[in-house]
N, C-alpha and C positions, 0 to 999 in steps of 0.2 A: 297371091301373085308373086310377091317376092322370095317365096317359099318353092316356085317354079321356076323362078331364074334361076335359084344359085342349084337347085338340082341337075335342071337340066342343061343350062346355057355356060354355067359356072363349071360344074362337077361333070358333066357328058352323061349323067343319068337321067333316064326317063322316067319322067314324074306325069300321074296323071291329078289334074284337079277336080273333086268333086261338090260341086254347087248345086242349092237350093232353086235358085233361081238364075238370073243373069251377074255378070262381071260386074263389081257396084252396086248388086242390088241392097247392100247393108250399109256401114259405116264409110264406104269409099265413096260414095256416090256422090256426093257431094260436088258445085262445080269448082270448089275451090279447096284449097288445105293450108291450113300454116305450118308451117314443118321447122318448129323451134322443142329447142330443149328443156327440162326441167330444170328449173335457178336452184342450186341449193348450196348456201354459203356455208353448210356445215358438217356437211359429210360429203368428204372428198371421192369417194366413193362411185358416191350417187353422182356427183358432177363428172365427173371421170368418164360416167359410164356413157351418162349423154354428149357432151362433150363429140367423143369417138362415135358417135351412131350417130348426132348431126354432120358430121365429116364426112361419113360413110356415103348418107345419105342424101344430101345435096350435090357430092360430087356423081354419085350414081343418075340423080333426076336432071343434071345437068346435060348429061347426056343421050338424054331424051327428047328431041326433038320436038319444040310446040309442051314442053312439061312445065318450065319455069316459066311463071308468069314476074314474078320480080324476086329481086335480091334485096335482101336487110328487112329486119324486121323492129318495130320501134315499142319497146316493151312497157309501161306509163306505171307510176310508182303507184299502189291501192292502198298505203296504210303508210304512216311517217316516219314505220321503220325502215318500209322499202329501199328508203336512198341511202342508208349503212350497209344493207344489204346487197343491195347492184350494186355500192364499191367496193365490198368483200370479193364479188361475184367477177368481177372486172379485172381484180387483181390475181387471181386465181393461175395458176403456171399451167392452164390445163389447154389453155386458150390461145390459139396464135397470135401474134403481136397484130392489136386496133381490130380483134376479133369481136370483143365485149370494149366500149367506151360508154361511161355516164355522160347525159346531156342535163343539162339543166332545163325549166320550164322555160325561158325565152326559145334556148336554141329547139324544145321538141315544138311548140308553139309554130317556129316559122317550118317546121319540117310538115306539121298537120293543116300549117292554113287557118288556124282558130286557136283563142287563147285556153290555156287549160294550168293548172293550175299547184303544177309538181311537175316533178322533174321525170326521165327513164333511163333506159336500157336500149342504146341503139347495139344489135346480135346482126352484126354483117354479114352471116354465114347461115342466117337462115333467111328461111324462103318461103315464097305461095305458089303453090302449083295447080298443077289440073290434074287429078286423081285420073280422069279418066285415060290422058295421056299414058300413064304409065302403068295402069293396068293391061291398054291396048297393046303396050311395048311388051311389057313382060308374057301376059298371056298368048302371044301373038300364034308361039308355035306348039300349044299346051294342047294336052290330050285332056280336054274336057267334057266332063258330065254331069248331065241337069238332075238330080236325085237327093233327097234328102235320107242325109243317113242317119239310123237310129240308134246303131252301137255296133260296137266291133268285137269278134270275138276271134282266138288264138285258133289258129291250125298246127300249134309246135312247130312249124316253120315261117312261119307270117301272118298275115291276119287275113279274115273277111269284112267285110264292109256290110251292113245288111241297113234294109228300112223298115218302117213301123213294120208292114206284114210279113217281115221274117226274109223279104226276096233280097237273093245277093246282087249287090251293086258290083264290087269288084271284090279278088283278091290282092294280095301287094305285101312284100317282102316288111315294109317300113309303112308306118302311118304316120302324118304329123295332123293333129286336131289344131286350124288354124282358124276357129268357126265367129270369133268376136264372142258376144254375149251364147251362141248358141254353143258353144265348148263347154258351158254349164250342166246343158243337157246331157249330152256325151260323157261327160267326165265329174258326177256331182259331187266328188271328194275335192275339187281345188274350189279354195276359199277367194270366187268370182262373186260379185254384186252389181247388178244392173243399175246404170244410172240412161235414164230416156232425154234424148236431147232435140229441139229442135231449132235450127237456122233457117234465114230467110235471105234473101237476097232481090235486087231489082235491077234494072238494066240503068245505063247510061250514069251512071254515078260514079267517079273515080276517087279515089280514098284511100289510106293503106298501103302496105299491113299495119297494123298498127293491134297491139293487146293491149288488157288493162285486168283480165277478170272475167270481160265480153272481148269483145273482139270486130273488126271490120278487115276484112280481108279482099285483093282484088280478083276478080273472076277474068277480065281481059275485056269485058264487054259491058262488066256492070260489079256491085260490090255484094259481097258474102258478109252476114253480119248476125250475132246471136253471142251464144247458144244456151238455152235451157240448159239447166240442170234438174231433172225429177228420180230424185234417189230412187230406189227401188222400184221402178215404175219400168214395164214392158212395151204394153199395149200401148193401141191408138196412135191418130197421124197426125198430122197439122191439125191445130187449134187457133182461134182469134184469141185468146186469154195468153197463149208463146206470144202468134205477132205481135201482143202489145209490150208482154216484157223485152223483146230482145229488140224492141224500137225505142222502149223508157231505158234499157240497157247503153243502147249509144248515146239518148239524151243527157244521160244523167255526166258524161264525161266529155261529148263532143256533138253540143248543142247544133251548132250551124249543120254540121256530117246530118243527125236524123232530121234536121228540117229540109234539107237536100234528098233524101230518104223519102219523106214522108210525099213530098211535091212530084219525085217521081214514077205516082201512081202504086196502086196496090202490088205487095211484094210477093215473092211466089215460094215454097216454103218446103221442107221436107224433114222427115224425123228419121232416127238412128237409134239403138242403144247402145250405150259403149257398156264394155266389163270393165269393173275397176275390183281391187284389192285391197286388202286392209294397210296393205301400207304403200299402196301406189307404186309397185314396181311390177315391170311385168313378170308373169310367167313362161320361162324359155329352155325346156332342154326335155331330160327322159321321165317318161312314166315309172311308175313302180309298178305296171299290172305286166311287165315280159314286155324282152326283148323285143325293142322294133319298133315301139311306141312312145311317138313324142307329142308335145304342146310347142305352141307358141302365141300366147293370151296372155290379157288383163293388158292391155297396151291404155288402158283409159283416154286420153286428150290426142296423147301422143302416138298414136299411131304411125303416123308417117315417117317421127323422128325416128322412131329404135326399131321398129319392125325390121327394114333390110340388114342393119347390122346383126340384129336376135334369128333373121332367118337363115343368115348365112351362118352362125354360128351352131343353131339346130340339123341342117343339113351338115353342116362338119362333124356333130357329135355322131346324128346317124350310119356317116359313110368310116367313120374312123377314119379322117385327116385333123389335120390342126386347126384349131378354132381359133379366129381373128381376135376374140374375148381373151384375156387375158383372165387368170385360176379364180381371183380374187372376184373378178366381177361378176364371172360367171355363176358363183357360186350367189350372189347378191338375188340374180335370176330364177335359182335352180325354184323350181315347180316344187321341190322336197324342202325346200328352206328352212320350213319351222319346224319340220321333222331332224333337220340335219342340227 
């Protein structure tokens, strides 16, 4: 979707989308999102990168009528190093002034409603959204098709689009593989690994945003709350053996939240898999198989944070304007990295 805004609404090109299924039917579906950045107090770099794509994209979902469900998110320290590191992370020059502030355990305490038991990271600049709003925004004027494509092959001036039985879906000057874990398929030379997630959520419970490692997130109507992590794993949907982790997941940090949880009634549940990378950054720019051919993958957790910033910088490299990325980051991104 966001891959469709900056083509066509951004740049005046017409981009068509090719999907498997429906809008959401993979990792967006979700009815809620955290759209927080990657902390990292050591390579300036990496925070830099996020930093400018939480900007990007909060300011962008802002804009979206009915997309932000709350502002700030309340980050909870998981290990005793964490609070040297949120005030590494706080003092950082990347950050607008009361962007990133440490709280201590009294002040996160009265912010959740329940005692806990370490201090955070109150990130005034991110957000929870509704995925679905903003897919609807962005797809709204998109030339879209229901087909699952198999691989692409060069016509020396563009490509074709084909599926298992060899039939053309489209042809198109530029392709960006924007498929989540299914780019794997597509493209088995990028160093993607499937991690299978599942969340669950219930109605009437208000909580959040709040991380910690899990997460409780608000949906508008009721709370988002998980997520699985099953390394390697694809297959299969909802399980009772997830619900109980990602219900022992909020126990284990925000006791009273899962007995609120738990009281109201059976939770309703849905699974994903995200593509992750060996070193957790995504993949963003050109292929090496010819001209014309881009990625935009391994976005792992963060999706929502750096995808519009990585998309709009993907459509920049393809149309040949200037990319919003700056040399250094972009290159942090490039699909060729390890090669480079």
């Amino acid at each position: 979707a966001g891959g469709e805004y900056y083509f066509s609404k951004v740049f005046g090109v017409r981009a068509t989308v090719v999907e498997v299924a429906h809008a959401g039917a993979g990792g967006s579906g979700f009815p809620a999102s955290l759209v927080t950045p990657r902390l990292d107090a050591g390579d300036g770099a990496i925070a830099a990168l996020h930093a400018q794509a939480l900007a990007r994209a909060a300011g962008l979902y802002a804009a979206i009528p009915g997309a932000v469900i709350r502002t700030g998110v309340l980050q909870l320290e998981q290990t005793p190093r964490d609070a040297g590191r949120f005030a590494k992370v706080a003092r950082q020059p990347i950050w607008a002034e009361g962007a990133m502030a440490v709280r201590d355990a009294a002040t996160c305490a009265a912010q959740l409603g329940e005692a806990v038991d370490s201090g955070g990271l109150w990130m005034r600049d991110a957000v929870a959204i509704r995925p679905g709003a903003v897919l609807d925004a962005w797809l709204e004027d998109a030339d879209r098709r229901v087909a699952r494509v198999a691989r692409a092959e060069s016509t020396g001036h563009g490509w074709r689009l084909l599926d298992d039985n060899g039939t053309l879906i489209l042809e198109a000057e530029i392709v960006v593989f924007a498929a989540g874990w299914g780019t794997a398929g597509l493209v088995p030379a990028l160093p993607l690994a499937p991690v299978r997630g599942q969340a669950n959520w219930v109605e009437g419970v208000e909580a959040g945003p709040v991380a910690w490692g899990g997460y409780a997130a608000p949906t508008g109507s009721g709370l988002l709350f998980g997520a699985t992590h099953d390394r390697g794993e694809t297959g299969g949907g909802p399980t009772g053996d997830a619900d109980a982790r990602n219900l022992s997941t909020v126990a284990t940090r925000l006791p009273q939240l899962a007995s609120r949880i738990a009281a109201a009634g059976p939770a309703q549940a849905r699974t994903a898999v995200r593509a992750t990378t060996p070193d957790r950054l995504p993949l963003a720019g050109a292929l090496p198989d010819g001209a014309g051919l881009f990625v935009l993958g391994g976005l792992g957790s963060r999706g929502f944070c750096v995808a519009p910033l990585l998309a709009e910088h993907v459509a920049a490299l393809a149309l040949g304007v200037p990319s919003p990325l700056p040399a250094d980051l972009a290159a942090r991104v490039d699909p060729l990295r390890n090669a480079i």
